[in-house]
C-alpha positions in Angstrom: 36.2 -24.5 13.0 33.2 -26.8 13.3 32.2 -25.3 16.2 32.3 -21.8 15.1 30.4 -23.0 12.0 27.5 -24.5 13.9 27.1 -21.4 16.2 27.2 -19.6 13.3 24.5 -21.3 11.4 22.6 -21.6 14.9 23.0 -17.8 15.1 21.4 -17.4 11.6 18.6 -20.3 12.2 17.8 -17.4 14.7 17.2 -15.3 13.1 14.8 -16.5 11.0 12.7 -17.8 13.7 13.1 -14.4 15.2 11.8 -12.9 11.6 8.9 -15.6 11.0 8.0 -14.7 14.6 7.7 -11.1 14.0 7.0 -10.8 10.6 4.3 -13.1 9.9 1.5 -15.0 12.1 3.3 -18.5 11.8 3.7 -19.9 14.9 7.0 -19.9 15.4 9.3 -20.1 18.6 11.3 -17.3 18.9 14.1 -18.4 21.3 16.5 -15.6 21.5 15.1 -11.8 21.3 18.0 -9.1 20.7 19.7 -7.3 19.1 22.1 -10.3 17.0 18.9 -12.0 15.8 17.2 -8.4 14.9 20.1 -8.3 12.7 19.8 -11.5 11.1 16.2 -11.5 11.0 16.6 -8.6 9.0 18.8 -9.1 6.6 17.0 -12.1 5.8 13.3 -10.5 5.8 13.4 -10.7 2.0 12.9 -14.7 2.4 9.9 -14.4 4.8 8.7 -12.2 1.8 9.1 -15.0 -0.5 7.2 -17.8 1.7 4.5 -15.4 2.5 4.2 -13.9 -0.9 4.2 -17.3 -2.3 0.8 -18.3 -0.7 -0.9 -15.0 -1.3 0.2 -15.5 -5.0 -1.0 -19.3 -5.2 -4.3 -17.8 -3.5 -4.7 -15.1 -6.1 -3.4 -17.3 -9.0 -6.5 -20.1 -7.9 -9.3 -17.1 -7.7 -8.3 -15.3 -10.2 -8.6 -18.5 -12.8 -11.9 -19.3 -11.3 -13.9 -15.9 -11.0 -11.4 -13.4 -12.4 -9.2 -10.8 -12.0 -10.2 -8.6 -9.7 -11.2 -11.1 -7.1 -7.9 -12.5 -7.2 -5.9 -8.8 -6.7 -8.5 -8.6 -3.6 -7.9 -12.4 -2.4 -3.8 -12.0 -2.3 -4.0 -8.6 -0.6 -6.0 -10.2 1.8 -3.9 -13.0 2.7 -0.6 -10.7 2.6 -2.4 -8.7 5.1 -4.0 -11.9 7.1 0.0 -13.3 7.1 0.9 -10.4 8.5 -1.6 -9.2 10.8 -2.1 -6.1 9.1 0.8 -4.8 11.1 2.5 -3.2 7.8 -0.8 -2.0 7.3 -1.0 -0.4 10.7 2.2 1.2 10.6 1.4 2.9 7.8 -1.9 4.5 8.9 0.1 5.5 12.2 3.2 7.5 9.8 0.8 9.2 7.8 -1.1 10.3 11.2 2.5 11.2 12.6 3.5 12.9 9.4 0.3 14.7 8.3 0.1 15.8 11.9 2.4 18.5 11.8 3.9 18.1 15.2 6.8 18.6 16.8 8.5 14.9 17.0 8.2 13.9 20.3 4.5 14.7 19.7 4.3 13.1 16.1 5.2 9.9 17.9 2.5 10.2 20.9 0.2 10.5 17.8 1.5 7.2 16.5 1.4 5.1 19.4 -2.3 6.1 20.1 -4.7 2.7 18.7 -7.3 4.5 16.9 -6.5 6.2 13.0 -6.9 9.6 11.8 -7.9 11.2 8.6 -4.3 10.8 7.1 -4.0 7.6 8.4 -7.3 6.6 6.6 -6.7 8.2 3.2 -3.6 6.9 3.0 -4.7 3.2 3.8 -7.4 3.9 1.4 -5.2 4.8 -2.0 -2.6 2.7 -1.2 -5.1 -0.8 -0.7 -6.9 0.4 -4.2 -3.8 0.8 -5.9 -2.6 -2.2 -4.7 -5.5 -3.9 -6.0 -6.1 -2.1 -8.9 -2.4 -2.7 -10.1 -2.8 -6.4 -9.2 -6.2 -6.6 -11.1 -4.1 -5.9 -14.3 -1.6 -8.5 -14.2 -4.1 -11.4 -12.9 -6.2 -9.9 -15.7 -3.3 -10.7 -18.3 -2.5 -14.2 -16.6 -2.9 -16.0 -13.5 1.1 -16.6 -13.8 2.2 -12.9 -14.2 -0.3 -12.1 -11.4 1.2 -14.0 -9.3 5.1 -13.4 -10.3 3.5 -9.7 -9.6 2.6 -10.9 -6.1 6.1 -12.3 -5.6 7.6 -9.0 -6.4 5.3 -6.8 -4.0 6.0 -9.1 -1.1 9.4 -9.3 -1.5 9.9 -5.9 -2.5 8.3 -5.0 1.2 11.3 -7.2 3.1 13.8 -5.3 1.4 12.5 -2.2 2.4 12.7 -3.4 5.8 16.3 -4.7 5.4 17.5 -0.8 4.1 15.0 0.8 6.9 17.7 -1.1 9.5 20.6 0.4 8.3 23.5 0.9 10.8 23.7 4.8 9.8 19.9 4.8 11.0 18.9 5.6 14.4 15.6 4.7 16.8 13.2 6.9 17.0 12.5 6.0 20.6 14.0 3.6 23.3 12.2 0.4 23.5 9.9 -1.5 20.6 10.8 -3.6 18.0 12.2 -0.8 16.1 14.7 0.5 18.8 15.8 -3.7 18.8 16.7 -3.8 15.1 17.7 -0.1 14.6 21.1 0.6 12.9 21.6 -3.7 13.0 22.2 -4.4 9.0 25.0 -3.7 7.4 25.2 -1.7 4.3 27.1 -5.1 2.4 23.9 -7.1 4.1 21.5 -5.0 2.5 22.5 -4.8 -1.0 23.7 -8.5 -0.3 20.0 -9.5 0.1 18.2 -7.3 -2.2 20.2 -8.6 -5.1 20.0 -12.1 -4.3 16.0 -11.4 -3.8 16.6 -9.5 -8.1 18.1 -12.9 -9.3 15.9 -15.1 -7.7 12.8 -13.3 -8.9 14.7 -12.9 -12.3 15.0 -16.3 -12.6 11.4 -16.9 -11.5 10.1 -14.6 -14.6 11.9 -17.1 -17.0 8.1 -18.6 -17.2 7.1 -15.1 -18.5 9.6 -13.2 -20.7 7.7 -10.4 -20.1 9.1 -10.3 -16.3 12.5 -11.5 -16.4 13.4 -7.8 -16.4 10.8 -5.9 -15.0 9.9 -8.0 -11.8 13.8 -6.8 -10.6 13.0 -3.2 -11.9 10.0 -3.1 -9.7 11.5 -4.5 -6.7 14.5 -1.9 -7.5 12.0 0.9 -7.9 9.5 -0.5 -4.6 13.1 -0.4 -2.5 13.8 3.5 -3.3 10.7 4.6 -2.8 10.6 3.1 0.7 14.0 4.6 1.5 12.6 8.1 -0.1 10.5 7.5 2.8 12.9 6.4 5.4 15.1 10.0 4.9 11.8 11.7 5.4 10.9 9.7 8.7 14.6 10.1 10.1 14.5 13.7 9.0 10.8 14.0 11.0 11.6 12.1 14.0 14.5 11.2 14.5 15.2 7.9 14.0 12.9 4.4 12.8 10.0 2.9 14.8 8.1 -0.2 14.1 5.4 1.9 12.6 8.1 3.2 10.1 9.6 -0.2 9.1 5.6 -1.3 8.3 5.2 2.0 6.6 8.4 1.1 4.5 7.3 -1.9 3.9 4.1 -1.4 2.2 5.5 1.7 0.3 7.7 -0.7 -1.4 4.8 -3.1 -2.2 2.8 -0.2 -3.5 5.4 1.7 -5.7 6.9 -1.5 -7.6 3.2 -3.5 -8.5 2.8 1.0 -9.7 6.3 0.1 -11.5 4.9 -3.1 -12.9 1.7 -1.4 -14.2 3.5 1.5 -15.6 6.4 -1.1 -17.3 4.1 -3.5 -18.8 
C-alpha cells in the first residue's frame, strides 16, 4: 500500500512539472512526457492558473494603487501573457485564422500551423486583449482587491477550460503536438472534480469582498462554457483538439468570465 501510494503521488508530482513546464515559462524539469502526465497535468492546470494568476494579480493590484486603474488591467495582462509566452495568445490568433478561413479541415489546420497571423487572427487578438483590459480596468478601478480577485478568476477560469478541452470523448485534430499528447486524457469526474474545487477556493477567496463570494464562481462557471461553446465548434470544424485550440480555449474562458464579472457587478 505504501508503495502504491508513493508512485501514485510521484505520478501526480508529474504532472505538475509536466503542466508548469508547458504551461508557464517557469523553469521547470519535466521528467516524464506522455500521455499519464498529460492527463495529470491537466486535470490540475486550474492550480498553475492560480500560481500564475496570483502574480499577475499582485502586479496589477501594486500599479493599479500607484498610477491607477487602467495601468494595472494593462500590467496583469501583460504578465499573464509574459508567464505564458503568449502561447494562449497565439493559439487563438491561429483558430480564428483556421476558422475564419473557410477551408476544408485538413486545410484550416495547414493555415494554423503557418507562423505569421491573418486578418481574423488579428481582430480577434485585438477585441479580445481590449476587452480584457477594459473589463479589468473596472474592477481595479473599484479596488485594488477586487481587481485582483478579478485576475484570479480569469486565470483560473483559462485552466479549466483547458481541463474540459481534454476530455476523453474529444479527439486530436492531428497526430503529433502537444494536443494529440493530452487529447481525450481527463476524465469527465476529473474535470468537474477540478473546476469545482477551483469555485470553492475562489469562493472562499471573495470572503475579503462580499461582492465576489458569488460572482467570482459565476464567472469562472460562465468563462468554462463559453470555452467549451468553442470546443464543439473546433471538434465540429476539424476534427478533433490541437494545441492552438486548447490556447484558444483558454483565453475564451479568461475573456467571457472578467465580460461576466463586468456584466454581474
Amino acid at each position: 500500500m505504501t508503495m502504491a501510494g508513493g508512485g501514485d503521488r510521484a505520478g501526480w508530482a508529474d504532472g505538475l512539472r509536466f503542466g508548469f513546464g508547458t504551461l508557464s515559462v517557469l523553469r521547470v524539469r519535466v521528467e516524464r512526457w506522455d500521455r499519464a502526465a498529460g492527463a495529470r497535468a491537466m486535470m490540475t492546470a486550474p492550480l498553475v492558473g492560480l500560481v500564475l494568476g496570483t502574480a499577475a494579480a499582485a502586479a496589477g493590484a501594486l500599479v493599479a494603487w500607484r498610477a491607477g486603474g487602467l495601468l494595472g488591467a494593462v500590467t496583469a495582462v501583460a504578465v499573464l501573457a509574459g508567464l505564458t509566452r503568449g502561447l494562449h495568445l497565439d493559439g487563438l490568433a491561429d483558430v480564428a485564422d483556421g476558422l475564419g478561413s473557410g477551408k476544408p479541415a485538413e486545410d484550416a489546420l495547414r493555415i494554423m500551423k503557418q507562423s505569421d497571423i491573418g486578418p481574423f487572427g488579428v481582430l480577434t487578438l485585438v477585441l479580445v486583449l481590449l476587452l480584457q483590459i477594459a473589463a479589468l480596468a473596472g474592477q481595479f478601478g473599484h479596488s485594488p482587491l477586487r481587481g485582483a480577485l478579478a485576475v484570479l478568476a480569469s486565470a483560473t477560469a483559462a485552466r479549466c477550460a483547458l481541463t474540459w478541452g481534454c476530455l476523453r470523448s474529444v479527439p486530436p485534430a492531428r497526430p503529433g503536438g502537444l494536443g494529440a499528447m493530452v487529447a481525450g486524457t481527463v476524465p469527465p469526474a476529473g474535470a468537474a472534480a477540478g473546476t469545482a474545487a477551483t469555485m470553492l477556493a475562489l469562493a472562499a477567496l471573495g470572503l475579503s469582498d462580499g461582492w465576489s463570494t458569488l460572482r467570482l464562481p459565476l464567472a469562472v462557471a460562465i468563462g468554462v462554457g463559453c470555452a467549451r461553446l468553442l470546443l464543439g465548434r473546433c471538434v465540429r470544424r476539424f476534427g478533433g483538439i490541437t494545441g492552438d485550440v486548447l490556447g484558444a480555449m483558454a483565453e475564451t474562458a479568461a475573456a467571457a468570465s472578467l465580460f461576466a464579472l463586468a456584466l454581474l457587478g
